[in-house]
C-alpha positions in Angstrom: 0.0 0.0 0.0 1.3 3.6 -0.9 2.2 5.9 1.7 1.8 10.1 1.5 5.6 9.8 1.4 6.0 8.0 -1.9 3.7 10.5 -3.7 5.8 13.5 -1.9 9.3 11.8 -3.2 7.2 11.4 -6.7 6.8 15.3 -6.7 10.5 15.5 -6.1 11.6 13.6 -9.0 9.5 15.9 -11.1 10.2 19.4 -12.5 7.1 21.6 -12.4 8.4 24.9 -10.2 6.8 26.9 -13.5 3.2 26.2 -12.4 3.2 28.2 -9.2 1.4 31.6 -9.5 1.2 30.5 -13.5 -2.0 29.6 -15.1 -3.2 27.1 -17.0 -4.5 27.4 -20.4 -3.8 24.6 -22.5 -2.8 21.0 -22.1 -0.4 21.2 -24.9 1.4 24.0 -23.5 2.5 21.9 -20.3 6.0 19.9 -20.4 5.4 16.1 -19.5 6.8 16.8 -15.9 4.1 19.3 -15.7 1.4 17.2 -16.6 2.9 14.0 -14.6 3.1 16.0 -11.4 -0.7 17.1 -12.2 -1.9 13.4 -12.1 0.1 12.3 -9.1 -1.0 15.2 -7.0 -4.1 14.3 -8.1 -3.7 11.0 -6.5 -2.0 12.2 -3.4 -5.2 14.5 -2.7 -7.1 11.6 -3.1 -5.3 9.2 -0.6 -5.1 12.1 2.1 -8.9 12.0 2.2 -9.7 8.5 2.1 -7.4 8.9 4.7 -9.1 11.6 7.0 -5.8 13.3 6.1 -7.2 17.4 6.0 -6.1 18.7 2.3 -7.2 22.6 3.2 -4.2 25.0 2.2 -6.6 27.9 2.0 -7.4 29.5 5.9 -9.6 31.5 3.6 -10.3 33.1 -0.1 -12.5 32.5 -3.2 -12.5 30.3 -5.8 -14.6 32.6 -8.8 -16.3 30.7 -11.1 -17.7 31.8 -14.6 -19.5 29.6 -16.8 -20.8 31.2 -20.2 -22.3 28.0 -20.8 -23.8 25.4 -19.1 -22.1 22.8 -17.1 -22.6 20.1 -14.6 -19.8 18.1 -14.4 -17.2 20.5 -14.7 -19.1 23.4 -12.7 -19.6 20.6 -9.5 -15.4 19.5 -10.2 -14.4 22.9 -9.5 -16.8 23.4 -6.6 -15.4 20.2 -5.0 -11.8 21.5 -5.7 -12.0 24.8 -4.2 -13.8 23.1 -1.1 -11.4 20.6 -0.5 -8.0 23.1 -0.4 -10.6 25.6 1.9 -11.7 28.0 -0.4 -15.2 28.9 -1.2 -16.8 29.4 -4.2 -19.0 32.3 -5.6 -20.1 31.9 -8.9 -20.4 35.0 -11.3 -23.7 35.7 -13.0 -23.4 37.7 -15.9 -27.1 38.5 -16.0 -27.1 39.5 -12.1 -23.8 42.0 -12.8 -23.1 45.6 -14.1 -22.2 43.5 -17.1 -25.4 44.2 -18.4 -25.2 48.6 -17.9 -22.1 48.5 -19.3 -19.2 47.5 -17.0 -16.0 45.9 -18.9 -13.5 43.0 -18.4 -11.4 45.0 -17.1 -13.1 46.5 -14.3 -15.4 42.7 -13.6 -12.6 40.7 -13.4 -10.6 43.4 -11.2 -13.7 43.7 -8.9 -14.4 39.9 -8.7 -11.1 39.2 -7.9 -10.4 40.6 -4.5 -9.7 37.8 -2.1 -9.8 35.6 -5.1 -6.9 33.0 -5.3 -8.2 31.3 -8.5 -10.7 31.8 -11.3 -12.0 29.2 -13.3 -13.9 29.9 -17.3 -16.0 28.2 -18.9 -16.5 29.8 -22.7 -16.6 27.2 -25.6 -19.5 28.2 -27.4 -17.8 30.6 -30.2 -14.7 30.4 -32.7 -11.7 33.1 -31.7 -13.6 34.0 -28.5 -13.8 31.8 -25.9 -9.4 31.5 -25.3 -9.5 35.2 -26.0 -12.1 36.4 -23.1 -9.9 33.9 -20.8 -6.8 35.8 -21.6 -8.4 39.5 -21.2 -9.5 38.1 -17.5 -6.0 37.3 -17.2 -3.8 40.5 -18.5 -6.9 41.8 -16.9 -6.3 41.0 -13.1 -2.1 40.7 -14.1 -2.3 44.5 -14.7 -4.2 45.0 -11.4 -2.1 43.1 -9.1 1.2 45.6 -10.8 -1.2 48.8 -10.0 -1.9 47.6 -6.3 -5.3 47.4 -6.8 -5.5 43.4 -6.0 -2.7 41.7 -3.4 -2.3 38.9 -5.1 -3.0 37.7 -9.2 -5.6 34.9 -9.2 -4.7 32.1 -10.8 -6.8 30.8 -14.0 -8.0 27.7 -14.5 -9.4 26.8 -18.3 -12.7 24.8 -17.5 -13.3 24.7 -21.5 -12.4 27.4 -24.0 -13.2 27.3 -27.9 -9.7 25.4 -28.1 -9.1 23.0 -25.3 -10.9 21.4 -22.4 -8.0 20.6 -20.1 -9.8 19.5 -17.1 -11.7 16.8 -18.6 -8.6 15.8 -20.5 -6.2 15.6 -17.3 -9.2 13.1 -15.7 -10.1 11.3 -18.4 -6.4 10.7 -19.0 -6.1 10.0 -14.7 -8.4 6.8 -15.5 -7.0 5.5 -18.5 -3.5 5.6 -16.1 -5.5 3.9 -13.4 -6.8 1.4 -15.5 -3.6 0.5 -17.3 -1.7 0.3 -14.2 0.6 3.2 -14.3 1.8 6.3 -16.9 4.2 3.8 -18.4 1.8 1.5 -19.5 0.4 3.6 -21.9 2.9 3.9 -24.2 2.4 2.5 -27.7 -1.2 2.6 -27.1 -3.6 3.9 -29.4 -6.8 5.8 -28.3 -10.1 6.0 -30.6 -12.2 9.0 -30.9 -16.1 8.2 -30.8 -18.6 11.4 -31.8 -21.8 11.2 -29.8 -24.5 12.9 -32.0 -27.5 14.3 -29.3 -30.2 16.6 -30.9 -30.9 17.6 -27.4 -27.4 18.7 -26.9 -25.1 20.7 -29.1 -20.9 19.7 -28.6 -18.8 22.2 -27.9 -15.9 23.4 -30.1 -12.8 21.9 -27.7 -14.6 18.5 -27.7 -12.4 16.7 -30.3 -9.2 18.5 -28.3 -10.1 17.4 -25.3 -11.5 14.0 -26.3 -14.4 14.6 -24.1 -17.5 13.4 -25.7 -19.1 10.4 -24.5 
């Protein structure tokens, strides 16, 4: 049976200092260190609670959500993430803002992001716009934190853009590695693709990316 220990020495063996305070767009833009340490943190969170092991880093702080399309999977994911490192979540309605009178990115994402430690997007509905309104949120808040208006820079997490669904991607790939028996196991291994056609439901654009349709 593992011990907390052999996921910490795991960590160690693995380069991935770039990721603090950085965010995280895209999959593709992660070295394999990166994406390795993802997965077995991942799995180190998950045997610290079936442990009764506390995983709460956060004394206090928000986790900001913004989903500009619906979600249940990924919406409840993030909830349970923020929850379980002690931040709480507060969901931003666009409808229930000064979005609607006029307010811009700039100034929402500024506002929404005092004693914010991460924000996490959802936008996949729309070529070219989806990656871009992440990225505005992001020199958005990055300009505020240099002016002193915000102490610290939230980090961004991509829940789904026009481009890439990492999330999804990073567990549905944590399964495959469980179910193989380890990261090395998968090499050589071909995955298939299958479209799932709903009239009820239109796919997203970062669907085939992410290889997230079921």
């Amino acid at each position: 049976m593992k011990t907390l220990q052999d996921y910490i020495d795991k960590l160690n063996a693995l380069n991935f200092k770039d990721m603090y305070e950085n965010d995280f767009f895209l999959t593709w833009d992660k070295t394999d260190d990166e994406l390795e340490a993802i997965w077995v943190l991942a799995d180190a969170l998950r045997f610290m609670r079936e442990h009764n092991i506390s995983t709460k880093i956060f004394e206090s702080g928000l986790g900001i959500s913004i989903f500009r399309d619906n979600s249940t999977r990924t919406r409840f994911s993030f909830a349970s993430a923020c929850n379980l490192l002690g931040l709480q979540v507060q969901d931003l309605d666009e409808k229930k803002s000064q979005i609607a009178h006029g307010e811009t990115v700039r100034e929402t994402a500024n506002m929404i992001s005092f004693m914010a430690d991460v924000i996490g997007i959802r936008d996949d509905m729309y070529i070219g716009k989806g990656h871009a309104y992440q990225k505005e949120v992001v020199d958005s808040v990055t300009q505020g934190y240099k002016d002193g208006i915000l102490e610290q820079k939230p980090t961004l997490v991509n829940l789904q853009c026009d481009i890439d669904h990492p999330t999804q991607c990073m567990a549905d790939a944590a399964h495959i590695i469980h179910e193989m028996g380890g990261l090395e196991n998968l090499k050589g291994k071909k995955i298939a693709m299958t479209w799932a056609y709903s009239p009820s439901y239109g796919k997203p654009l970062s669907v085939p990316q992410a290889s997230s349709a079921s």
